[in-house]
C-alpha positions in Angstrom: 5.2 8.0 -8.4 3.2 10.7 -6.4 3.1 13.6 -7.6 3.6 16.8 -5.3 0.8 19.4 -4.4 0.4 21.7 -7.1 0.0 24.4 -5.1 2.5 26.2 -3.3 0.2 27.1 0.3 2.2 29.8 2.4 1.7 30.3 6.2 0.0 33.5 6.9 1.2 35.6 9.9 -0.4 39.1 11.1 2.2 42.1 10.7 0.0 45.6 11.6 -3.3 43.9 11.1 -2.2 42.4 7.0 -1.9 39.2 5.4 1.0 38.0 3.5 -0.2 37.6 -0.5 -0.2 33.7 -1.6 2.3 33.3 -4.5 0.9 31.8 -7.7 3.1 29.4 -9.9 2.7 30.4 -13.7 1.5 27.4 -15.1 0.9 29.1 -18.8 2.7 28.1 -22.0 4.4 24.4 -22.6 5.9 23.0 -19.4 9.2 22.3 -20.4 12.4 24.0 -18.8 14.2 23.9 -22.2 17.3 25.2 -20.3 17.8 22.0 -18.1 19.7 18.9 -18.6 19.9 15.5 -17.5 21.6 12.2 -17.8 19.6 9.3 -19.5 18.9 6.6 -17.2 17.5 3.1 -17.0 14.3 3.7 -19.4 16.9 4.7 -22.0 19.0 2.4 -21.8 16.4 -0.7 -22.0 15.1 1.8 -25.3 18.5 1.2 -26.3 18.7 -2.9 -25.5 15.3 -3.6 -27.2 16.7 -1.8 -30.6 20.0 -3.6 -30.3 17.9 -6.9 -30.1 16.2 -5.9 -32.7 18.7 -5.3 -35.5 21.2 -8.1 -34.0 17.9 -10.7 -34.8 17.7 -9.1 -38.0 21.1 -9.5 -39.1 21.4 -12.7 -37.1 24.6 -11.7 -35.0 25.2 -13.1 -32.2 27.5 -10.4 -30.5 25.1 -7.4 -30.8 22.3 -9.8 -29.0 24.7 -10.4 -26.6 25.0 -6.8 -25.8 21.3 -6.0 -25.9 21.2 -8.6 -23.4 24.4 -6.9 -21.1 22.3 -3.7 -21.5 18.9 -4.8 -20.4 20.6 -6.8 -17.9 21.8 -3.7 -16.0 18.7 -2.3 -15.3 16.7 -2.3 -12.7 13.0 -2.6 -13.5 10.1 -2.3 -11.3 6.5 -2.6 -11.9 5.0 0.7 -11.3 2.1 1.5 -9.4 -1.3 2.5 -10.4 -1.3 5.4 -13.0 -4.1 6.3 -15.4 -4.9 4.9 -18.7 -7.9 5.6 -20.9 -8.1 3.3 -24.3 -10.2 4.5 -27.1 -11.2 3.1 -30.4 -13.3 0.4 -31.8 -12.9 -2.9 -30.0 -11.6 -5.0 -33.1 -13.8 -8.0 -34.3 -10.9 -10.8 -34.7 -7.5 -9.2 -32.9 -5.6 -10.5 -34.7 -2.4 -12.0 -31.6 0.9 -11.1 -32.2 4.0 -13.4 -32.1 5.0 -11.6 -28.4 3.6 -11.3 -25.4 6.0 -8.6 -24.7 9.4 -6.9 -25.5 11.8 -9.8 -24.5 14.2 -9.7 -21.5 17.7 -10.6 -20.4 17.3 -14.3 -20.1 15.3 -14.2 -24.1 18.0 -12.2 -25.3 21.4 -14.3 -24.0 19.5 -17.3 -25.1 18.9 -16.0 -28.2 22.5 -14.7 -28.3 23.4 -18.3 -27.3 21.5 -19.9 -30.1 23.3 -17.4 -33.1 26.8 -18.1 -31.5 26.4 -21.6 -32.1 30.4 -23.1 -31.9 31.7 -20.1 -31.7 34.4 -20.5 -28.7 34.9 -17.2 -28.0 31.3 -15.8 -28.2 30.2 -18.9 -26.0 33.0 -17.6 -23.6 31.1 -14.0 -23.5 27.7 -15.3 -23.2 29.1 -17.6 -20.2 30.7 -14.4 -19.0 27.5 -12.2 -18.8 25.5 -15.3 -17.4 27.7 -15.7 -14.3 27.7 -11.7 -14.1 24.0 -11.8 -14.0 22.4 -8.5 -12.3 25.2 -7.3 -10.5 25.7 -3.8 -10.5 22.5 -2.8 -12.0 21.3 0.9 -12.4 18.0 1.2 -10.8 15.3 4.3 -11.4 12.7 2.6 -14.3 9.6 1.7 -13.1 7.2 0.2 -16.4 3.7 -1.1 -16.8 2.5 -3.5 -19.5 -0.8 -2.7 -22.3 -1.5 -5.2 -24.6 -2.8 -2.6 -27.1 -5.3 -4.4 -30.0 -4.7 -2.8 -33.8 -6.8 0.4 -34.1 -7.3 1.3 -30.7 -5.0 3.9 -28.5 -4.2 4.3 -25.1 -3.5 7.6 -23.4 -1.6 7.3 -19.9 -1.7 10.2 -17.3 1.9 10.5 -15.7 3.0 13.5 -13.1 6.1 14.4 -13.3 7.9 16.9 -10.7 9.1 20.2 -11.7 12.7 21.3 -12.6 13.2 17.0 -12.1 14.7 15.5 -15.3 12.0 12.9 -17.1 12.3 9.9 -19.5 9.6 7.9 -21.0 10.1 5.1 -23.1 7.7 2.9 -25.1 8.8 -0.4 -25.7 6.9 -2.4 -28.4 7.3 -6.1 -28.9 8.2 -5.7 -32.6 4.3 -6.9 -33.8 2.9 -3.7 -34.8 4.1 -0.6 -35.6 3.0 2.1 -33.0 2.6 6.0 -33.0 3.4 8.0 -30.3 2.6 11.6 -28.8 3.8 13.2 -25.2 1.5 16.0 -24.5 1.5 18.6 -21.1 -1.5 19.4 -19.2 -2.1 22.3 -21.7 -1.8 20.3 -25.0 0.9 21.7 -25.8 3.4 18.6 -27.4 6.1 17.7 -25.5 7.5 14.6 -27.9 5.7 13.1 -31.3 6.9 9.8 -33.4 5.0 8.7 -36.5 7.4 6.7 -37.9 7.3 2.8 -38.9 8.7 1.6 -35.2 6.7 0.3 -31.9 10.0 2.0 -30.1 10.1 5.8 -29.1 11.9 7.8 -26.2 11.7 11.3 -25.2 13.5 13.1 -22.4 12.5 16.6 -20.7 12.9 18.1 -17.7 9.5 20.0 -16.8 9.7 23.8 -15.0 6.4 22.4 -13.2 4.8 20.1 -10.9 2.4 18.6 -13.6 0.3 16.0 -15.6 1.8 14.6 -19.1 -0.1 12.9 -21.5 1.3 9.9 -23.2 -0.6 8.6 -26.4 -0.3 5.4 -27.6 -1.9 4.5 -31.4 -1.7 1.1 -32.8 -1.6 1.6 -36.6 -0.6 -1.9 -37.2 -2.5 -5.2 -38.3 -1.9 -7.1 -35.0 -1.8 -6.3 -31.3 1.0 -5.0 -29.8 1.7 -5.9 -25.9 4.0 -2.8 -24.9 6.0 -1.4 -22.1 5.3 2.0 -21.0 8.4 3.1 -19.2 9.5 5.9 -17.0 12.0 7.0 -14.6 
């Protein structure tokens, strides 16, 4: 994503020997037009798949896999281009791997989903169903980039965003360590903040300026974590 000048620069034109002023966006305070709205789109919704996958694994039913997998499915996912990251901490003497390389996808998840329904006629039917259907009819708009964040150690990612342009960013964890997360404008001010035990946040604004957001990623876990920043 390329973010757009963020400065307005007016064409001057001589009226009785004067110059027309240059207009200054104020760029003070949190940049967040808390009176916008928009509809959640394809980071949300593969949010949403990887916490359905989640709890169906946990429970071990077969039917909410199989609609984690419909979900992630219908999304459209692109690797994104080159953004900033800077990753702090103390490099970790023995990393301790995870069991994932990353958050699973469609084809992990209807296997999986395969797997739970066993005999099952009728969820075997589904599964077939949403195998055939494959990608068709997928919501595009989510861009995401992989870290493979050790325990201790954080990773802050610079994103623009355009003004008055609705925003979603999702973290994605693989389920190996928990993860903390903080959205922050270009004026510190904080946009989103999760501290709970989860490696899975999403946060949606719409900002009243062209700008830079600061994402903060914190593995607080024992193991690494290989996550999915996402936006739209």
């Amino acid at each position: 994503m390329t973010l757009k000048s963020l400065s307005i620069i007016l064409a001057t034109t001589a009226l009785g020997g004067m110059a027309l002023p240059v207009l200054a966006q104020d760029k003070t305070g949190t940049n967040v037009n808390a009176e916008a709205t928009g509809t959640p789109g394809g980071a949300s919704t593969m949010g949403l798949a990887q916490e359905l996958y989640a709890t169906g694994l946990a429970s071990g039913d077969a039917l909410t896999v199989l609609t984690a997998a419909k979900l992630a499915a219908s999304v459209e996912v692109k690797e994104g281009g080159e953004i900033k990251k800077t990753t702090t901490g103390d490099e970790p003497a023995d990393d301790a791997e995870g069991a994932a390389e990353a958050p699973v996808d469609a084809t992990v998840m209807l296997a999986k989903a395969k797997e739970l329904a066993a005999d099952d006629e009728v969820l075997t039917g589904l599964i077939a169903d949403a195998e055939a259907e494959g990608s068709r009819g997928r919501i595009g708009g989510a861009s995401q980039w992989l870290s493979r964040l050790p325990r201790g150690r954080s990773d802050v990612w610079e994103i623009p965003f355009y003004g008055n342009s609705y925003a979603e960013v999702a973290i994605v964890g693989d389920g190996d360590a928990n993860l903390d997360v903080s959205i922050t404008d270009e004026n510190g001010n904080v946009i989103c903040y999760d501290v709970s035990y989860s490696d899975k946040l999403y946060c949606d604004f719409t900002p009243a300026w062209d700008g830079y957001f600061y994402v903060t990623v914190e593995n607080r876990g024992r193991s690494r974590n290989s996550y999915y920043l996402m936006t739209n």
